[in-house]
VEXLO-707580 format. One line per 4 residues: number of its first residue (from 1); their letters; for each residue z negated, x negated, y of C-alpha. Coordinates in nm, 4 decimals. Each point is the difference from the previous one (the first is absolute). Last residue first. Layout:
BEGIN
NUM	a	Z/X/Y ~ ...
END
This chain:
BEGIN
481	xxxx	-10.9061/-10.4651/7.7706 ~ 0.1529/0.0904/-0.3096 ~ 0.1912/-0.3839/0.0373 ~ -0.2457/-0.1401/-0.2608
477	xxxx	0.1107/0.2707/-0.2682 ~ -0.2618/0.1834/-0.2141 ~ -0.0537/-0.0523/-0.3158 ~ 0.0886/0.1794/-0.3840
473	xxxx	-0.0915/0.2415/-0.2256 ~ 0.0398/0.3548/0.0367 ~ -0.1543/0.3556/-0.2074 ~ -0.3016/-0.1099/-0.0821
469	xxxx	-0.1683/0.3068/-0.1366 ~ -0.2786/0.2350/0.1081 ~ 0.1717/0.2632/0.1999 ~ 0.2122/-0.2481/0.1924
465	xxxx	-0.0894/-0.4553/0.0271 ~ 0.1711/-0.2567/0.1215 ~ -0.0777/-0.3634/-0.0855 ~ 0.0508/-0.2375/0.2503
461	xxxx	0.0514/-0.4040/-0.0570 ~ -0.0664/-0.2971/0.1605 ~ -0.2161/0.1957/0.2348 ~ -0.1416/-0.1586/0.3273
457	xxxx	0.1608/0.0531/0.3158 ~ 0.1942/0.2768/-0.0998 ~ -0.2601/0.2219/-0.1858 ~ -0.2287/-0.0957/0.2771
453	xxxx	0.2399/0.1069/0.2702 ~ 0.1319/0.3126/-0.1880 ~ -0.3877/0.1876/-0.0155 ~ -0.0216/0.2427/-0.2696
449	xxxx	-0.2492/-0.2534/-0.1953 ~ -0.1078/-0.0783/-0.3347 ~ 0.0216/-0.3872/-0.0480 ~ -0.0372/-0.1690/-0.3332
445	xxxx	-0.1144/-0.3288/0.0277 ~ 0.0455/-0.2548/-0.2660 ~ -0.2161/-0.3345/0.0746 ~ 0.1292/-0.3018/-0.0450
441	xxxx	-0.0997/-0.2279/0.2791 ~ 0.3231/0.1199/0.1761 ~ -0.1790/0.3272/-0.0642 ~ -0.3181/-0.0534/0.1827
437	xxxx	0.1748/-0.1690/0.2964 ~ 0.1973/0.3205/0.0058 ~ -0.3315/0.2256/0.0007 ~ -0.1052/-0.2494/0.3258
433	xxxx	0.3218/0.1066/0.1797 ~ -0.0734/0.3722/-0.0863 ~ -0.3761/0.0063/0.1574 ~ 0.1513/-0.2197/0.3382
429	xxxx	0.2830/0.2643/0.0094 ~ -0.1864/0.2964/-0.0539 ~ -0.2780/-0.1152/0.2289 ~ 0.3159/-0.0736/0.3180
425	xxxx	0.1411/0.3011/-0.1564 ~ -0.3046/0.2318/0.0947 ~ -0.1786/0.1458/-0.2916 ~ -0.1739/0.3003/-0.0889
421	xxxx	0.2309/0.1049/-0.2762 ~ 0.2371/-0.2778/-0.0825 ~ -0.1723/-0.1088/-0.3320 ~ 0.1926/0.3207/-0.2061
417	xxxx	-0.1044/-0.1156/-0.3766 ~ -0.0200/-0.3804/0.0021 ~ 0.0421/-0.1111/-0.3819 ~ -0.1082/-0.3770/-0.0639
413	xxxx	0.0499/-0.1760/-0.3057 ~ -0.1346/-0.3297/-0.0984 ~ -0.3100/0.0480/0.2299 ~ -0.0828/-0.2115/0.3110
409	xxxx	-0.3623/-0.0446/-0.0071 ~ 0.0208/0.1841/0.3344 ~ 0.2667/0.2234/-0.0952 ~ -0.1915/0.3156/-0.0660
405	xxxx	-0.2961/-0.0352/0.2451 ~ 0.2624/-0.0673/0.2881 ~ 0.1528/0.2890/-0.0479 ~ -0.2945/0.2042/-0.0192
401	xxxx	-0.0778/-0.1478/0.3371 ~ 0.3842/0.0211/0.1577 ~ -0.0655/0.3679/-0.0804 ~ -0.3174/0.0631/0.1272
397	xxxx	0.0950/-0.1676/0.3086 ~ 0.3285/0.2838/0.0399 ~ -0.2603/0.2502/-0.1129 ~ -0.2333/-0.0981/0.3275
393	xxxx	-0.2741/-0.1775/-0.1121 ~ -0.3831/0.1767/-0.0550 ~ 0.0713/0.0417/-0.3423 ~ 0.0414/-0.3395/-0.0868
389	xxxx	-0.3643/-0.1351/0.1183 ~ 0.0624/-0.2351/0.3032 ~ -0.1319/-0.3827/-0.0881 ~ 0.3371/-0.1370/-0.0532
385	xxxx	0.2306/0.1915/0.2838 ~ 0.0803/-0.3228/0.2235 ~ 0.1749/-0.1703/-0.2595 ~ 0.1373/0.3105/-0.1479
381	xxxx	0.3871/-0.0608/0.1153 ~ 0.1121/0.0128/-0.3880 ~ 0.1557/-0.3153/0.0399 ~ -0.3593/-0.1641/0.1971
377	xxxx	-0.1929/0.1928/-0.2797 ~ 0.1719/-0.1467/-0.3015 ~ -0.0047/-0.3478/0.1688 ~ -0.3806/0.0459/0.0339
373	xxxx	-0.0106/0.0733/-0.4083 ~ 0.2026/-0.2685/-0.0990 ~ -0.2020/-0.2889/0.1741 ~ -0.3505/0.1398/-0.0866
369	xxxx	0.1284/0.0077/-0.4000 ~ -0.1082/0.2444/-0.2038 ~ 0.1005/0.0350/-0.3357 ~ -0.3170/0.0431/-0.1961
365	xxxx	0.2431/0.3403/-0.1037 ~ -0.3091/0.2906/0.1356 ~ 0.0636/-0.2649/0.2811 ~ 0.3451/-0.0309/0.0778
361	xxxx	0.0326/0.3569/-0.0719 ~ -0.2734/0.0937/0.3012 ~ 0.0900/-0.2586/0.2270 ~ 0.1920/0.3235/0.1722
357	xxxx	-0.2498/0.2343/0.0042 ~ -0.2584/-0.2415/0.1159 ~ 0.1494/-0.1195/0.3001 ~ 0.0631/0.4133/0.0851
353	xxxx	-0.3384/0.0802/-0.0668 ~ -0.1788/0.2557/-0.1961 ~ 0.1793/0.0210/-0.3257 ~ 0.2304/0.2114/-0.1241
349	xxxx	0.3606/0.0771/0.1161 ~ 0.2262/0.0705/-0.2314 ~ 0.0993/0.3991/0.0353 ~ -0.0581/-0.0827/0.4072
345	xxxx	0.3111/-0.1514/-0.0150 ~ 0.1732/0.2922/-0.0468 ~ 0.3857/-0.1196/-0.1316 ~ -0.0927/-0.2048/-0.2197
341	xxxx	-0.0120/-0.3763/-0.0186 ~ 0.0154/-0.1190/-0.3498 ~ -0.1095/-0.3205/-0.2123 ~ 0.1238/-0.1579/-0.3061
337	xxxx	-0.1298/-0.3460/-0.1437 ~ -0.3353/-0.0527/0.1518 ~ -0.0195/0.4202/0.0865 ~ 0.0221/0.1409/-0.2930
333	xxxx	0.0730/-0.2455/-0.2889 ~ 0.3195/-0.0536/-0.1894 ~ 0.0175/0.0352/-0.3558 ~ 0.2831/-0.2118/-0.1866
329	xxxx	0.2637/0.1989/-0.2451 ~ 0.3123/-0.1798/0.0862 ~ -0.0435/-0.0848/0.3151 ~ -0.1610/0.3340/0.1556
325	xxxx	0.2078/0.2741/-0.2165 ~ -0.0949/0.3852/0.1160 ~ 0.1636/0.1903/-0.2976 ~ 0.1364/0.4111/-0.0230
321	xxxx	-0.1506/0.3328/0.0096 ~ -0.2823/0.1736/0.1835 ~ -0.1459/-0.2908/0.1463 ~ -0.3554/-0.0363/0.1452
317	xxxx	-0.0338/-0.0750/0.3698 ~ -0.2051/-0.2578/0.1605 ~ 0.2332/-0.3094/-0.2076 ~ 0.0863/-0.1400/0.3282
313	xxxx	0.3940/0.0615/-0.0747 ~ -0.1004/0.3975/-0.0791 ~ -0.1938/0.0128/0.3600 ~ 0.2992/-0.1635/0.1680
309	xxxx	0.2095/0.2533/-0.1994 ~ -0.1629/0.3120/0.1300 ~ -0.0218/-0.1548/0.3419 ~ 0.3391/0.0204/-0.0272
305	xxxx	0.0944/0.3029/-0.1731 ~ 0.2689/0.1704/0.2114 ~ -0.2312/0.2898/0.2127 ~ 0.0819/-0.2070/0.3124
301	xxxx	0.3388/-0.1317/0.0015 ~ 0.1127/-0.3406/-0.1421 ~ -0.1414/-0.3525/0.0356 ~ -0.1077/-0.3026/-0.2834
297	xxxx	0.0400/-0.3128/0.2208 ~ -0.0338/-0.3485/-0.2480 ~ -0.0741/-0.3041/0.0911 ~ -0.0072/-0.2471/-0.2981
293	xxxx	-0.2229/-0.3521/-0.0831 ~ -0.0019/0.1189/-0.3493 ~ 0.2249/0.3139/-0.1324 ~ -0.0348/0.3216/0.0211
289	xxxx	0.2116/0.2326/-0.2722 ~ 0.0364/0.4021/-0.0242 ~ 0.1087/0.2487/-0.1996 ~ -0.1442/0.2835/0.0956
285	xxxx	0.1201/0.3545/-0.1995 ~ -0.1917/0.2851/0.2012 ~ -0.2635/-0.0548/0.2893 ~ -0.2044/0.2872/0.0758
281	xxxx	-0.0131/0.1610/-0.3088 ~ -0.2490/0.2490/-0.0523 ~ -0.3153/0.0051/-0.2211 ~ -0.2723/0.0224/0.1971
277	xxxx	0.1904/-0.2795/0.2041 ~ 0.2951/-0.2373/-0.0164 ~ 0.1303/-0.2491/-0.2667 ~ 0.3587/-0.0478/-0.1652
273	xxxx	0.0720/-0.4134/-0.0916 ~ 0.3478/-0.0237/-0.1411 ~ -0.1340/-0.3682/-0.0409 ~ -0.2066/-0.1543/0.2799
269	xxxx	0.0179/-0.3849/0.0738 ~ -0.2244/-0.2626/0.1667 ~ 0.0181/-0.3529/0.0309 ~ 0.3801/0.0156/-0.0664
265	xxxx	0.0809/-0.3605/-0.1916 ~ 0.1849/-0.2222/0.2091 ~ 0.3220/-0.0910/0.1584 ~ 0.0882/0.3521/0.1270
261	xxxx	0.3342/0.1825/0.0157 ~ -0.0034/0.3305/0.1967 ~ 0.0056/0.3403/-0.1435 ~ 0.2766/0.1594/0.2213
257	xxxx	0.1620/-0.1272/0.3468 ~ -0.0252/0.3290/0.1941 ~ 0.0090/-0.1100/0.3412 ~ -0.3169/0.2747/0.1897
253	xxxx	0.0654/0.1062/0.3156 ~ 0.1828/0.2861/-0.0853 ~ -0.1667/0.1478/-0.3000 ~ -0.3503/-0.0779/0.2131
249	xxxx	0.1191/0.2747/0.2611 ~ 0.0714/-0.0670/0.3829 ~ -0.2207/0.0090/0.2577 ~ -0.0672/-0.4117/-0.0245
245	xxxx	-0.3411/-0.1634/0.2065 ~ 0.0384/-0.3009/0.1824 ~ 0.1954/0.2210/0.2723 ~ -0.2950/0.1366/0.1616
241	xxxx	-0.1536/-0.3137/0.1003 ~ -0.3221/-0.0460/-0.1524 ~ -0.2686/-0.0837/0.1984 ~ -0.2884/-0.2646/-0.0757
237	xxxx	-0.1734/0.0145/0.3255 ~ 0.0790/-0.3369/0.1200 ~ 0.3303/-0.0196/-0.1745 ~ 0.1124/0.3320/0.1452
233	xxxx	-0.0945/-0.0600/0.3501 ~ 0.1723/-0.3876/-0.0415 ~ 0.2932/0.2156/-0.0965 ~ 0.0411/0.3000/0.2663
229	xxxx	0.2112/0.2101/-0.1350 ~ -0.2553/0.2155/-0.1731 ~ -0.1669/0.0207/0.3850 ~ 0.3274/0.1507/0.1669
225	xxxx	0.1107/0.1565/-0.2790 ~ -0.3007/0.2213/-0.0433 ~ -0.0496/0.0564/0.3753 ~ -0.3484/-0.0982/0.1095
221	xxxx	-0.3099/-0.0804/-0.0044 ~ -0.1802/-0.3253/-0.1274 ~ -0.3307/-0.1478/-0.0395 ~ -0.1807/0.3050/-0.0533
217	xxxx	-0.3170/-0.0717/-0.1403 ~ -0.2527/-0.0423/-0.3027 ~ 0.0969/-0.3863/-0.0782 ~ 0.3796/0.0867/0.0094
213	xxxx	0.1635/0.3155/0.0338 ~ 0.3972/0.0664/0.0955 ~ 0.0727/0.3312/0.1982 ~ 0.3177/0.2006/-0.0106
209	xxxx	0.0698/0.3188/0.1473 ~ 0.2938/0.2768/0.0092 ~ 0.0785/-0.0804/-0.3830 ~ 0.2997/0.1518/-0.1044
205	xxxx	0.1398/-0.3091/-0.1255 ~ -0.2551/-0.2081/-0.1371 ~ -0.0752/0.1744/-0.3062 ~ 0.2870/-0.1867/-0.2859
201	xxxx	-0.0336/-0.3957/0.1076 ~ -0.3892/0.0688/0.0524 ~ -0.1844/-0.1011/-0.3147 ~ -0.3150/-0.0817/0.1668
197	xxxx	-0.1372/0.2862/0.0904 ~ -0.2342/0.2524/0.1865 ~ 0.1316/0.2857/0.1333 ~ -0.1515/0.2923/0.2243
193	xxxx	0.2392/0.2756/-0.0108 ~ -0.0521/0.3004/0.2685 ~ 0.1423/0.3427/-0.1383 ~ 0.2256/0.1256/0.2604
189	xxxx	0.1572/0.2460/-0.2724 ~ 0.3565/-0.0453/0.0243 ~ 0.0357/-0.3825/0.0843 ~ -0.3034/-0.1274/-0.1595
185	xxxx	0.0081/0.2652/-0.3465 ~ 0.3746/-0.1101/-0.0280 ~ -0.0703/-0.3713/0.0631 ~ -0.2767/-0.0429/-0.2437
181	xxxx	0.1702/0.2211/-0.2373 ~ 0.3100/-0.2264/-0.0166 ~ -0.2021/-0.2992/0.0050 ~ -0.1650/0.0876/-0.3063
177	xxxx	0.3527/0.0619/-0.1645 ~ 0.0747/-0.3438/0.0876 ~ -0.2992/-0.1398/-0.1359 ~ 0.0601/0.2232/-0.3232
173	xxxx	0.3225/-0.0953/-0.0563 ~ -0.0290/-0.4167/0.1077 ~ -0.3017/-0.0330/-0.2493 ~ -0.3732/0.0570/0.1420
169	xxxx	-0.3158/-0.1651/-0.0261 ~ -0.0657/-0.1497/0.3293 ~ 0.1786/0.2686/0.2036 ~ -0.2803/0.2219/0.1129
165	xxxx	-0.1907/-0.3111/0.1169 ~ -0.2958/0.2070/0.1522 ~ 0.1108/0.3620/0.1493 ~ -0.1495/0.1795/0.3018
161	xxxx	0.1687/0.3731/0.0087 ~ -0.1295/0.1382/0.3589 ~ 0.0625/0.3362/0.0126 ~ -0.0952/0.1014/-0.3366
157	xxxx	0.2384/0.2715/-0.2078 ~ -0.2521/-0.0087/-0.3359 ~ 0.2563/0.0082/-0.1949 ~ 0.1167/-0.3502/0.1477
153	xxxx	-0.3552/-0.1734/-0.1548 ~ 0.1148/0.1086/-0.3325 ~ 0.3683/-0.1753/0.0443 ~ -0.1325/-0.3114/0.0833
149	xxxx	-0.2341/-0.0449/-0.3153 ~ 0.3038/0.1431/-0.2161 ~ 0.1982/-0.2822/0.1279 ~ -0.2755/-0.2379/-0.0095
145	xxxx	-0.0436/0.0441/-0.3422 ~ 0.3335/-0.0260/-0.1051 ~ 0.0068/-0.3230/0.1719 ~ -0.2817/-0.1250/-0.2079
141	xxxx	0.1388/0.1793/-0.3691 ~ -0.1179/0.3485/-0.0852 ~ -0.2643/0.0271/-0.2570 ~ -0.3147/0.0631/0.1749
137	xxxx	0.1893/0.2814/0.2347 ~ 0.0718/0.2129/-0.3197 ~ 0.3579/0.1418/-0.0084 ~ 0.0669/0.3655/0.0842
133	xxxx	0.1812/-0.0460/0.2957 ~ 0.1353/-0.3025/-0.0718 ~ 0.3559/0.0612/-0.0320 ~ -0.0113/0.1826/0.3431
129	xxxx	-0.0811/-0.3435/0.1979 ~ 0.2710/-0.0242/0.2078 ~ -0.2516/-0.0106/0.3242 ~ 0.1808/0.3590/0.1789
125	xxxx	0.0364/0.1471/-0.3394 ~ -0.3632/-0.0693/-0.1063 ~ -0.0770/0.1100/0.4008 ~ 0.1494/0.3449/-0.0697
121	xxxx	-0.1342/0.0931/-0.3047 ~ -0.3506/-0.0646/0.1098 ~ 0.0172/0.1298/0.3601 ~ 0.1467/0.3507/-0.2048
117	xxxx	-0.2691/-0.0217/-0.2493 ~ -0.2603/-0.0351/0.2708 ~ 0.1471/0.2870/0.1727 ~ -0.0473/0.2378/-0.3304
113	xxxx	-0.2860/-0.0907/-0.0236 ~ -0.1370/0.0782/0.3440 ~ -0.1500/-0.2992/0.1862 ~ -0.3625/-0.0466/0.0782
109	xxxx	0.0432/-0.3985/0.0998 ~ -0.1422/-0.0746/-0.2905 ~ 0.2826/0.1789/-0.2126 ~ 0.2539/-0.2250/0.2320
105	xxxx	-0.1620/-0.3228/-0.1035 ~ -0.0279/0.0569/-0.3658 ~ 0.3220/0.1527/-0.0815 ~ 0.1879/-0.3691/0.0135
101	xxxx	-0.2405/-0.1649/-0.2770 ~ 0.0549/0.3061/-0.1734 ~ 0.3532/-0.0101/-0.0191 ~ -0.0322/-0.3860/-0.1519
97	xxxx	-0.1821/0.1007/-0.2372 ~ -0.3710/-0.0751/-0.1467 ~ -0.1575/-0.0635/0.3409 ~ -0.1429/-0.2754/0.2055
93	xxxx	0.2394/-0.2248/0.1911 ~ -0.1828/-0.1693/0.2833 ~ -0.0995/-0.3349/-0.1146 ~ 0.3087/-0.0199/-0.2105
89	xxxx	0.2299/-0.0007/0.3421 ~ -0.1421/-0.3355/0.0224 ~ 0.1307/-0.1147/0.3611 ~ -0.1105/0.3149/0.1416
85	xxxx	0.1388/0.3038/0.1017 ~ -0.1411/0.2000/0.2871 ~ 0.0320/0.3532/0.1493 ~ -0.1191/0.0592/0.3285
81	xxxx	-0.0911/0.3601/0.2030 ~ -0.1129/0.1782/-0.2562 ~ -0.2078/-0.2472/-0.1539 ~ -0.1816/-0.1000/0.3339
77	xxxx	-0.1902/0.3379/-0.0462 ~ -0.0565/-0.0446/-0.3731 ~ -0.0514/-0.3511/0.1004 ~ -0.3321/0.0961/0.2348
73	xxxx	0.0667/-0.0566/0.3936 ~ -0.2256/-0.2780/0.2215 ~ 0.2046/-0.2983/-0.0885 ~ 0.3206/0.1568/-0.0273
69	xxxx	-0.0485/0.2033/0.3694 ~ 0.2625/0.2644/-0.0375 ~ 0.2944/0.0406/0.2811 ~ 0.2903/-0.0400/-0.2341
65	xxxx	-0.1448/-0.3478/-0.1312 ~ -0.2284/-0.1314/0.2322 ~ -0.1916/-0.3553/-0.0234 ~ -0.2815/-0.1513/0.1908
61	xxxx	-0.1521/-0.3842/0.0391 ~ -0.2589/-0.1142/-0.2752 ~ -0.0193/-0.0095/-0.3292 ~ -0.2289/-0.1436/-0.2494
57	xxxx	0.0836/0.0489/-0.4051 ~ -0.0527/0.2504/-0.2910 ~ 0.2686/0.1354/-0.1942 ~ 0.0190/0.3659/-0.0134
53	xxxx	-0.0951/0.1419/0.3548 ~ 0.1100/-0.3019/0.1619 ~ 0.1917/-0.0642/-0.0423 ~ 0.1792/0.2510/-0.2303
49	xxxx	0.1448/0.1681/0.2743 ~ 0.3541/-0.0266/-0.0224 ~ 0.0117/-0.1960/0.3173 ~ -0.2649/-0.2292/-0.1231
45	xxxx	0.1511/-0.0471/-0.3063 ~ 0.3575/-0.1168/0.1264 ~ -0.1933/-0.2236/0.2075 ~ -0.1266/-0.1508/-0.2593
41	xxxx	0.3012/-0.0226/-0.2015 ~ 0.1379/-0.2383/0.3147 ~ -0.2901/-0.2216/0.0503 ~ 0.1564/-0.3368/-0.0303
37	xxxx	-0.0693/-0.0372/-0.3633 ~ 0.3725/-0.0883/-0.1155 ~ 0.1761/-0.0794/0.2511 ~ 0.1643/0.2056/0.2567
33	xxxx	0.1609/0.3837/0.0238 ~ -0.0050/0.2859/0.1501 ~ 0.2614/0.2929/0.0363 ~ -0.0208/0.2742/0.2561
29	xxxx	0.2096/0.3586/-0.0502 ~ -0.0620/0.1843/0.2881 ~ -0.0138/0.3652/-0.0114 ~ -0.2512/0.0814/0.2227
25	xxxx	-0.1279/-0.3178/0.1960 ~ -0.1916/-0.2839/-0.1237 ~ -0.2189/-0.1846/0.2658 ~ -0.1806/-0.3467/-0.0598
21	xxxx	-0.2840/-0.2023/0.0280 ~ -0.1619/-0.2280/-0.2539 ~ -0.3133/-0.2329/0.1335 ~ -0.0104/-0.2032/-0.2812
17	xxxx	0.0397/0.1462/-0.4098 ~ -0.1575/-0.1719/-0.2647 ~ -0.3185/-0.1592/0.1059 ~ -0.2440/-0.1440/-0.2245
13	xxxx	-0.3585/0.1742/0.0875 ~ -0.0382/0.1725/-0.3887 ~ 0.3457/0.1828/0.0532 ~ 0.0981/-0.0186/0.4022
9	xxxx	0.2919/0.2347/0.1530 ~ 0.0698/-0.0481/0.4092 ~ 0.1614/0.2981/0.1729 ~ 0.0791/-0.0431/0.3775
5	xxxx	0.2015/0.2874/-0.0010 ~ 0.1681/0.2189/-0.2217 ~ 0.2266/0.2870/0.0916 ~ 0.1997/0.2089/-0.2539
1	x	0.1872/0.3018/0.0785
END
């Protein structure tokens, strides 16, 4: 089904990808994984096609997918053979409904009507995503995006269905669900899966091959458990185990222990605070308090309003109804007193270096201190990265970049919308330890994440939200392990 061998990947003479060779048969289901910026997504786009007939780079070595030269074919020919979702499903969401976005494949594939209605219908029942049919892709949450993003490509019935970081966005339900179809559509269908994660407690499984990347090659092969077991493995090439990360819902791994008692005044409070978008409510009734020197975890299911709220708490969105308090009335200001990660990196990343992006606070601030700003990019892992321009990192090193930029001058407040995507848990961890220095210093962080181990390592208190409300307050137990 797939054969590659001897394939090396440059972009402007810096190698990416070494001497890769191996053999995918029909049907398997092959998981990769590895640090962040070892080559994995671009391998994913070279078997999809787009390198290099999209994105520009030098390859040598030869690949076959289903007997069809990738390098020598054109995509619309490589398109009907592989599907691909990327690590942005935004990139490749177009339309102005969701059942659009899903027609568009089979109607170029010459497809009756009638059949692309029936593919349509089908696959929004097979995904769980029938409630959004007729929802616009632009406002959908991140996980709600990639849902929709992997459910378009499966309309188009490829053979080989190459997905990048499926899971990173998505609640227990819908990465469950997503496994569901994944398996179905593997098992009775012979599709071929190509995965690339790092969230792997839930997609291990059914995996018939398992290969760890590091510095553009294989450095491992294997049986899932036997590598994932393996602990110096996973602490070289920042694994997770499967069991750091909970299947169970937030209701029951969250202690409900009310409104908790604080010493000092809340730094920042909203009042029956009711905001959303062209004029809808997204998030309904808020009452909410953060306090200095606080971690906070603010989770719940995608669609529930938390990126809503992170924007409403950062003062980016304007309120329908009700009071955003900062100390009694103070102003803070963007970015030297509150600054925010979002989801998309790529939304906050300016300039034309990576050294520069993230000395770029300190200095529009006359804050910028030599010291501070190389400690920032040893945390953040960038060290080595300075003089790259941002969009030529992988999205995990765009991430720990824009990261980087926000805290570096080490805000009062600091909201992190989704930082796992992209990242290995040897980054994550490094990134996440230095974000706790920041707070024992007195910074409040607010955390946005559906990923247990952070919430539980971290948080001093979760927040829980459903269908824009906060519904549970409380923390997780130390013995949730």
């Amino acid at each position: 089904m797939i054969k590659i061998t001897n394939l090396a990947v440059s972009y402007n003479k810096s190698p990416v990808l070494k001497d890769i060779s191996f053999k995918v048969n029909e049907g398997d289901w092959v998981m990769i994984t590895g640090p962040s910026g070892s080559g994995k997504s671009t391998l994913a786009r070279i078997i999809s096609g787009l390198i290099p007939h999209y994105i520009r780079a030098d390859v040598s070595g030869s690949i076959q997918v289903n007997g069809i030269n990738t390098l020598l074919s054109t995509l619309p020919e490589i398109s009907q053979e592989v599907g691909m979702v990327f690590q942005n499903p935004g990139t490749q969401l177009f339309h102005l409904s969701v059942e659009e976005e899903l027609a568009f494949g089979p109607r170029n594939l010459g497809l009756s009507e009638s059949d692309v209605q029936d593919r349509v219908a089908r696959v929004l029942v097979e995904v769980g995503i029938q409630d959004l049919r007729d929802k616009r892709p632009d406002t959908l949450s991140g996980g709600q995006k990639q849902l929709v993003a992997v459910a378009a490509v499966l309309t188009m019935e490829p053979k080989v269905l190459v997905l990048d970081e499926p899971t990173a966005s998505l609640d227990v339900p819908s990465l469950r669900k997503l496994i569901e179809v994944l398996s179905r559509i593997n098992s009775q269908k012979d599709i071929t899966i190509i995965m690339i994660e790092h969230r792997l407690h839930a997609v291990h499984y059914g995996v018939d091959k398992f290969y760890v990347m590091d510095e553009g090659q294989f450095v491992h092969e294997g049986p899932a458990d036997y590598i994932l077991d393996d602990p110096v493995c996973r602490q070289r090439y920042g694994l997770r185990r499967p069991g750091d990360q909970k299947l169970s819902s937030w209701k029951e791994l969250i202690s409900e222990n009310g409104a908790l008692a604080q010493n000092t005044p809340p730094l920042l409070q909203l009042e029956n605070v009711f905001a959303g978008y062209n004029g809808k409510n997204v998030i309904k009734g808020i009452n909410l308090a953060l306090y200095p020197g606080e971690f906070v975890s603010l989770v719940g299911g995608n669609g529930a309003g938390k990126s809503t709220l992170a924007m409403v708490i950062g003062g980016l969105i304007k309120l329908q109804s009700g009071r955003r308090i900062i100390e009694g009335g103070k102003k803070l200001k963007p970015g030297l007193d509150l600054a925010i990660l979002f989801q998309n990196p790529q939304e906050q990343l300016f300039t034309d270096t990576v050294d520069y992006e993230v000395a770029f606070a300190a200095n529009n601030f006359g804050l910028f201190d030599q010291k501070q700003h190389q400690t920032v990019l040893e945390e953040a892992g960038l060290e080595a990265l300075g003089s790259r321009h941002p969009f030529n990192l992988s999205l995990g090193q765009q991430l720990r970049t824009a990261l980087a930029a926000s805290v570096a001058i080490q805000p009062r407040i600091v909201i992190l919308d989704e930082p796992t995507l992209g990242q290995d848990w040897g980054h994550l961890e490094k990134i996440m330890n230095y974000i706790q220095a920041l707070q024992e210093k007195g910074t409040t962080i607010l955390l946005i994440t559906h990923d247990f181990k952070l919430v539980h390592y971290y948080s001093e208190r979760v927040l829980l939200m459903e269908k824009g409300e906060v519904i549970l307050q409380g923390h997780i137990d130390k013995d949730s392990k």
